[in-house]
C-alpha positions in Angstrom: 11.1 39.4 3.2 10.4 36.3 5.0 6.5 35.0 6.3 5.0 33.0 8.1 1.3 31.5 8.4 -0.7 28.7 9.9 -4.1 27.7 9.0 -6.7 26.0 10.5 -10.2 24.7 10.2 -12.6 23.0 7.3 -11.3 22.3 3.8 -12.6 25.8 2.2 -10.4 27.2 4.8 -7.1 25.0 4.0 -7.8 26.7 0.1 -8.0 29.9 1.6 -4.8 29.7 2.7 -3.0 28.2 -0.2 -4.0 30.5 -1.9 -3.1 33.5 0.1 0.6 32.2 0.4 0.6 31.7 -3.6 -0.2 35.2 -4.0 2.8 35.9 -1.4 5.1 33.9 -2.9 4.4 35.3 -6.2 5.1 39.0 -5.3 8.4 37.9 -3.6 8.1 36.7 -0.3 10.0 33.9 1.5 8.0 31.6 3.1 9.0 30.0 5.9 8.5 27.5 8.1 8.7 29.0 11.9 7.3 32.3 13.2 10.8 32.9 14.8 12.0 33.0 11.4 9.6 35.7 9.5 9.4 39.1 9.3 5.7 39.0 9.7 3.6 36.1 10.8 -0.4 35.5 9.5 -3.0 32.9 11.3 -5.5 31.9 8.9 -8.6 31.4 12.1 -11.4 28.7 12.4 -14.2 29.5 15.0 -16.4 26.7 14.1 -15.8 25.2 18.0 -15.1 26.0 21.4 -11.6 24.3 21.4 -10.8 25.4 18.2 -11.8 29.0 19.7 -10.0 28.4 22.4 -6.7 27.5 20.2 -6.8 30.5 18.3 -7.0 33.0 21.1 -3.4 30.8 22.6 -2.2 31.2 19.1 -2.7 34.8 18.8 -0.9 35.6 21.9 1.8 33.3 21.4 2.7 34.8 17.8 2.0 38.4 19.8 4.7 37.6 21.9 7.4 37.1 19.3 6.9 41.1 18.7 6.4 40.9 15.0 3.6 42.2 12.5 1.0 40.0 12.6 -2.2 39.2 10.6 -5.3 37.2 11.3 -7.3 35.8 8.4 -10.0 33.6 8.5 -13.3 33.6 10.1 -12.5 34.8 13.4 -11.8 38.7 12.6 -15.0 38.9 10.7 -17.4 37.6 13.8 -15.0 38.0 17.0 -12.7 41.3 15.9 -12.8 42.4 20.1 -11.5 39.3 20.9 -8.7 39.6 19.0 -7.7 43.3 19.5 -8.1 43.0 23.4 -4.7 40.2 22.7 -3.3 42.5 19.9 -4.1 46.1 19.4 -2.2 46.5 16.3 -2.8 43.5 14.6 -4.3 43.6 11.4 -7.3 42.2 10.3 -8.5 40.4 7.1 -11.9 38.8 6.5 -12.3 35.2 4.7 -14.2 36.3 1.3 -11.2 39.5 1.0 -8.1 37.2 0.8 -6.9 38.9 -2.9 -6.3 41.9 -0.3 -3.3 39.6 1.9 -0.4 41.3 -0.5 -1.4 44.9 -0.2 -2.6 44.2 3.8 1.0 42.4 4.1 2.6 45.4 2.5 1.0 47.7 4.8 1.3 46.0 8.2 5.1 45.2 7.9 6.1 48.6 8.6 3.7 48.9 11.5 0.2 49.6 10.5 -3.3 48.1 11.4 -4.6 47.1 8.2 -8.5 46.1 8.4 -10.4 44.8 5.6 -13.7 42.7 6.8 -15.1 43.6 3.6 -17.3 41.3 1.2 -15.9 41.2 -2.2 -18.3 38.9 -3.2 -15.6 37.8 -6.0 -15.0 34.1 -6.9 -12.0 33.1 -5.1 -10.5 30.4 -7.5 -8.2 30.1 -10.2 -5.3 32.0 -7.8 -2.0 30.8 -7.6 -1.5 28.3 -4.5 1.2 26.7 -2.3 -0.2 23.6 -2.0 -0.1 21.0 1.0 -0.4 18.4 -0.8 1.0 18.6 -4.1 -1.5 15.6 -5.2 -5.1 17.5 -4.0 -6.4 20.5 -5.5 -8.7 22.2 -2.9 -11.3 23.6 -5.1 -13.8 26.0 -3.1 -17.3 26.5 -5.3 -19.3 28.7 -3.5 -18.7 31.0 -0.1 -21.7 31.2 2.5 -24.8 28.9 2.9 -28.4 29.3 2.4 -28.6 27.2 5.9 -29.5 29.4 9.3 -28.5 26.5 11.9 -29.1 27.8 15.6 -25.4 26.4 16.6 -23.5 28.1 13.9 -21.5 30.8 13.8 -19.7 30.4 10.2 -22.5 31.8 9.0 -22.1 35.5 10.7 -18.4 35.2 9.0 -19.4 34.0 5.5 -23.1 35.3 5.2 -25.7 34.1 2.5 -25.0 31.6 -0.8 -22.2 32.9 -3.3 -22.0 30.2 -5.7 -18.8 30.5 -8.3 -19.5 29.9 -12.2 -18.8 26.6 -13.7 -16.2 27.8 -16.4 -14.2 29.4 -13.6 -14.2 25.7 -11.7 -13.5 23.8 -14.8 -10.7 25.8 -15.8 -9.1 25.8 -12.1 -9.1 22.1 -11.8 -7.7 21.6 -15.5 -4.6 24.1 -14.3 -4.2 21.5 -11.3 -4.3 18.6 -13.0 -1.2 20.3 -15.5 0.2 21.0 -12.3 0.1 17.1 -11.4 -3.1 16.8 -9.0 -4.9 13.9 -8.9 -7.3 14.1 -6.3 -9.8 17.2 -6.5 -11.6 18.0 -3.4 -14.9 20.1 -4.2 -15.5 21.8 -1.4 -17.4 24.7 0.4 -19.3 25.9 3.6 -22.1 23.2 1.8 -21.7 22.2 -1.8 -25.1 20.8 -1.3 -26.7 24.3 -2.3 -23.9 25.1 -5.3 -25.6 26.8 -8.0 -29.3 27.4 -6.3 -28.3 31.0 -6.3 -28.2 31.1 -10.5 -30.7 28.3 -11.4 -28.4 25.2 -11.4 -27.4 22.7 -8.7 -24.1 20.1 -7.7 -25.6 17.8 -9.7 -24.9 19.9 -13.0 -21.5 20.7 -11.7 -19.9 17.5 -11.1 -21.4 16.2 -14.6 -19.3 19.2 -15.9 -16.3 18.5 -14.1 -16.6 14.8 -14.9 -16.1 15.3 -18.4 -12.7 16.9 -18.1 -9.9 14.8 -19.6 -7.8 13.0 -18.0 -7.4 10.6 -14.8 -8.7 12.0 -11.3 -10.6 11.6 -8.6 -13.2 14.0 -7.1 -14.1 13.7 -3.6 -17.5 15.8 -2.9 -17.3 17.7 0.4 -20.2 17.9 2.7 -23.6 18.5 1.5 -26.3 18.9 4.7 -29.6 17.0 3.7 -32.0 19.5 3.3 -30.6 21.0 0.4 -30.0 17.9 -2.0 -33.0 16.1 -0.8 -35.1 16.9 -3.9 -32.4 16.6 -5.8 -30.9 13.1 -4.5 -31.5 10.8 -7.6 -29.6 13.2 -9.8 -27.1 13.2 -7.4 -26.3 9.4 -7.6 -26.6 9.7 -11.4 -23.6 12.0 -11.2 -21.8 9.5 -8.3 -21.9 6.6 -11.5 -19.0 8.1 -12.8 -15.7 6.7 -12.2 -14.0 9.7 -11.4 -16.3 10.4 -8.5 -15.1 9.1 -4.9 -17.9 6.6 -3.5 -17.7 9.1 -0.7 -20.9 10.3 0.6 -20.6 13.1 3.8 -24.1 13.6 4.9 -24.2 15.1 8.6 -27.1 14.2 10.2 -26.7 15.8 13.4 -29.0 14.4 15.9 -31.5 11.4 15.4 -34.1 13.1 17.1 -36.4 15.0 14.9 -37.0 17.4 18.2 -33.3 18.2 18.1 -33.4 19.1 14.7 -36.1 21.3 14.8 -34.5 23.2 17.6 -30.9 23.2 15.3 -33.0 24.3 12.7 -31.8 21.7 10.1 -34.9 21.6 8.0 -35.1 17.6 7.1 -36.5 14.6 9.2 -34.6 12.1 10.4 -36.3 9.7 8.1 -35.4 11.9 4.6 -32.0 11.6 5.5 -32.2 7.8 6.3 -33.6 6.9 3.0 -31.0 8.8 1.4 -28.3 6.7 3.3 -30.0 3.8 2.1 -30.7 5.0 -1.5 -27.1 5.7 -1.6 -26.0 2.2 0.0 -28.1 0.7 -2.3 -27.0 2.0 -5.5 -23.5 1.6 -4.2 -22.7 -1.2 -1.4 -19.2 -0.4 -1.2 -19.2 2.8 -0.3 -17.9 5.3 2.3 -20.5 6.9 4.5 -19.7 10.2 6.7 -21.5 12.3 9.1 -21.5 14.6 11.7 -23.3 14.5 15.0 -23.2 16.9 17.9 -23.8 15.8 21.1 -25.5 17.3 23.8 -27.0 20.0 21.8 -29.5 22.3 24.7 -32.4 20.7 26.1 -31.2 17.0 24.3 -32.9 14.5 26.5 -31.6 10.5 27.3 -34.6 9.5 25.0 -33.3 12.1 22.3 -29.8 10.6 22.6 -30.9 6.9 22.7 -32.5 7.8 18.8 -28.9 9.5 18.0 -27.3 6.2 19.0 -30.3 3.9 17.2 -29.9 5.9 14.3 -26.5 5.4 14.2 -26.3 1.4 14.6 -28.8 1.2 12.1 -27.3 3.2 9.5 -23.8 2.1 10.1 -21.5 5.1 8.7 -18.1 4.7 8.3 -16.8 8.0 9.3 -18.6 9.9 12.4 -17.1 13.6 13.3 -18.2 13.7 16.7 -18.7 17.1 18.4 -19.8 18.2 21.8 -22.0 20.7 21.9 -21.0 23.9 22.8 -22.6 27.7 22.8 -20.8 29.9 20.1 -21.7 33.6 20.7 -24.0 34.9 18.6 -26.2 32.1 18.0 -29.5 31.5 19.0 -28.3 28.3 20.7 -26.7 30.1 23.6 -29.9 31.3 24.5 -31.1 28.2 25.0 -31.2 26.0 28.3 -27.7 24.3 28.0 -26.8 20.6 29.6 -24.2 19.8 32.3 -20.8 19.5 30.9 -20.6 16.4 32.5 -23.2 14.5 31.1 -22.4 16.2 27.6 -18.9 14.1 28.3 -20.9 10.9 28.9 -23.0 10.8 25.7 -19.9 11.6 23.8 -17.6 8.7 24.9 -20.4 6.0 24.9 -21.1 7.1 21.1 -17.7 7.0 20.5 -17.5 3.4 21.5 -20.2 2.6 19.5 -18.7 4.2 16.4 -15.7 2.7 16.9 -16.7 -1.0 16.7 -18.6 0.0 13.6 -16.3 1.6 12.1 -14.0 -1.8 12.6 -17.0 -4.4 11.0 -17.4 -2.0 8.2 -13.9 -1.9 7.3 -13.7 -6.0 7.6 -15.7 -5.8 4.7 -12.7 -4.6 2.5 -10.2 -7.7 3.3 -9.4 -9.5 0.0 -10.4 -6.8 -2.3 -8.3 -5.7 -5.1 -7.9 -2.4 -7.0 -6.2 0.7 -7.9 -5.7 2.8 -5.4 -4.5 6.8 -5.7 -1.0 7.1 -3.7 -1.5 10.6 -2.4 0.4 10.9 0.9 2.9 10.5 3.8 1.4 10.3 7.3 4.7 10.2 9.9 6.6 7.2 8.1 3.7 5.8 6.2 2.5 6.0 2.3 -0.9 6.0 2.1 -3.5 5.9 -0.7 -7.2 6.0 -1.3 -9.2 3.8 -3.4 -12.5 4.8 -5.3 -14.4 4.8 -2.5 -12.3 7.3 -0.5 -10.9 4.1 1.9 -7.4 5.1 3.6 -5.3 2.4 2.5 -1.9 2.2 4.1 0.9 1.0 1.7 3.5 -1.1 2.0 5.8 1.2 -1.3 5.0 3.1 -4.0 5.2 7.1 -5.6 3.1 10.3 -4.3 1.0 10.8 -7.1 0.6 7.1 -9.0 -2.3 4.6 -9.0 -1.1 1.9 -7.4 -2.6 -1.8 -7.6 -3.3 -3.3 -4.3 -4.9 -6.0 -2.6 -6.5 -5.8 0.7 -4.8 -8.1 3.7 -6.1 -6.2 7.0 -7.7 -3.8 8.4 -8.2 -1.4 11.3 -10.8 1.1 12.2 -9.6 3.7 10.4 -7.8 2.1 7.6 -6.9 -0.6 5.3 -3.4 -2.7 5.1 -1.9 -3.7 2.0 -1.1 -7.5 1.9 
C-alpha cells in the first residue's frame, strides 16, 4: 500500500515524523512522494503560529479533496480537533506523544474508519526506526512537554507538563545513528533547557553523557528558554568545552522589556539573560548566538519596543527568529488588549533591518578562518557544511557526510563562502 505524509513545524516535530514513516515503512508500506500517488495521505500539524495555522487548515482541505483516507498528526488534533472535523468529518485523528499508534490507526482508517487516539502514552519516543531527511542529522527528541506556562503558547495545551526520557535510552539512540552514518545530532525538544528536572538531573549531565560516546560528531543543542538553565549556566558552558558540542547557543529572549515578559510570563529579567549572552560570548568569542523575539505582543508600547531593539544592538545575535505576535486560542494572551496589525507590521520590518545588518558584521568576522567543516547538505544546487560553531558554510565540492577542510573567502548574512 502506498502513503503519503508531510510534516511541519519545530525540530521535535520533524522527529516525530521520521519516525512515524519508519514504523510505516517497516510494516510494509510504500512511501511516496505525492498525495495523488497514495492510498492514504497523513499531515503531521504545527499550531505554534497564525500562518502556520492558517497553512494547515489549506492543507487539510486540499489533501480532503483528493478523496482519500487521511490522518492528521501533530499538535493540531490534540488542541484544535473542531477545526479539523468541520474540513473533514472522517478524518482520523492522532495526538503528538501517541505516534507508536500511526500503524494500527493507518490500518484502521484505510478501509474507511475514523480512528482517534489523543491519548498520552507518556512513553519515551526514541530509539524507533526512522526515514530520515537528512541521512547526516539524527533528530534526537529528549523530553515531551515543558515546565514553562507562557501566556502566548499554545504547544503547551498539545504536549502538557515536563516528560523527560532516560539517558540510556538517548545514548543508545544516537550510538544506532551514528552506525547508521549520522554525523550531526540535534538534541532537541519543546525546551531541553528543563531535561531531566523531572528525575533529579539536568542538560548539563546529559550532554556530558552523550559527549563521551565514541566516535566523531557534532551535537547541536536545541533551544533552551532562560529561566530554566539560569541557575545552572556555568555547568552548562562546562559541558559546551567539549569539541563535539556546536558553539551554538539558542537562547530566545522574547522581548527586552521586563514589562513584556512579565505579561508573557517568561520568568527571567532581561538582564539574567544578558549576562548569560555575555558569559557565553565570553567563554567562547566565536560563537553562534540565536534567539527568538515576538513582536507586538498585547499592550507592547514604542518605549517597550525601543528596549527590544536596544537589547538587540547590544547583544548582537547572529540568528533572530522573528515573529509577529498573534492570539492563539486558548491562551491567556487573547484576552488581552491586542495592537493594530498595522503597527505590529512596522515594528517587525524595522527589527528586521536591524538584524540584518548585524547579522552581515557578525559574519565579516569569519573571512580568513580556516577549519573543518561537517558537509551535511544540498540546498537547490549548493553543498553546504557547518563548522563547530554551527556557521552555514556554502562549499565549493565535497561528499554529504565528510569533514571537509575549508578556508573562509566571503560572506553574506546568512552564510559563509568557501575561498
Amino acid at each position: 500500500m502506498k502513503l503519503y505524509m508531510e510534516t511541519y513545524g519545530c525540530s521535535a516535530n520533524q522527529a516525530d515524523g521520521e519516525m512515524m514513516l519508519g514504523l510505516l515503512k517497516e510494516s510494509g508500506f510504500n512511501i511516496v512522494d505525492s498525495p495523488k500517488n497514495s492510498d492514504v495521505n497523513i499531515i503531521n500539524t504545527c499550531i505554534v503560529k497564525t500562518p502556520t495555522h492558517n497553512r494547515m487548515i489549506y492543507r487539510i482541505k486540499k489533501l480532503t479533496e483528493l478523496k482519500k483516507p487521511l490522518i492528521v498528526a501533530g499538535c493540531m488534533p490534540k488542541v484544535e480537533r473542531k477545526v479539523i472535523e468541520k474540513i473533514n468529518t472522517k478524518a482520523s485523528l492522532i495526538g503528538p506523544d501517541s505516534i507508536e499508534k500511526i500503524v494500527d490507526v493507518v490500518k484502521k482508517t484505510m478501509p474507511g474508519h475514523k480512528i482517534v487516539f489523543l491519548k498520552d502514552l507518556r512513553k519515551p519516543k526514541i530509539c524507533f526506526p526512522r526515514v530520515r531527511k537528512n541521512p547526516v542529522v539524527d533528530i534526537v527528541e529528549i523530553a515531551s512537554g515543558c515546565l514553562g506556562n507562557c501566556s502566548f503558547c499554545q504547544v503547551k495545551l498539545a504536549k502538557g507538563k515536563l516528560f523527560s526520557y532516560p539517558i540510556d535510552l538517548i545514548v543508545k539512540e544516537i550510538e544506532e545513528s551514528l552506525k547508521e552514518g549520522c554525523g550531526e545530532i540535534w538534541i532537541t525538544s519543546q525546551d531541553c533547557g528543563c531535561w531531566g528536572f523531572d528525575f533529579n538531573s539536568n542538560l548539563s549531565e546529559l550532554l556530558n553523557r552523550i559527549c563521551k560516546i565514541k566516535g566523531k560528531f557534532f551535537i547541536r543543542v536545541g533551544m533552551m528558554n532562560p529561566n530554566c538553565i539560569k541557575n545552572i549556566f556555568d555547568d552548562i558552558i562546562d559541558s559546551y568545552k567539549s569539541e563535539k558540542i556546536f558553539k551554538f547557543l539558542h537562547l530566545p529572549v522574547q522581548s527586552g522589556s521586563d514589562t513584556i515578559l512579565k505579561k508573557m510570563n517568561r520568568l527571567y529579567t532581561v538582564n539574567e539573560f544578558k549576562k548569560m549572552i555575555k558569559k557565553f560570548k565570553k567563554q567562547f568569542p566565536l560563537s553562534t548566538i540565536s534567539t527568538d523575539i515576538i513582536v507586538g505582543f498585547p499592550e507592547e508600547t514604542k518605549k517597550d519596543f525601543q528596549m527590544t531593539v536596544d537589547l538587540i544592538k547590544e547583544i548582537k545575535p547572529d540568528v533572530v527568529n522573528i515573529s509577529k505576535f498573534s492570539p492563539r486560542p486558548g491562551t491567556e494572551a487573547v484576552k488581552m488588549e491586542q495592537l493594530p496589525v498595522k503597527t505590529i507590521n512596522k515594528r517587525s520590518k524595522n527589527l528586521m533591518k536591524i538584524v540584518k545588518d548585524i547579522q552581515l558584521k557578525q559574519n565579516k568576522k569569519w573571512i580568513g578562518w580556516e577549519g573543518d567543516v561537517l558537509v551535511n547538505e544540498v540546498k537547490k544546487t549548493n553543498l553546504i557544511g557547518r563548522n563547530f560553531a554551527y556557521k552555514s558554510v556554502v562549499l565549493k565540492e565535497g561528499k554529504i557526510s565528510e569533514f571537509k577542510r575549508v578556508s573562509i573567502g566571503s560572506v553574506s548574512h546568512t552564510s559563509l563562502f568557501e575561498k
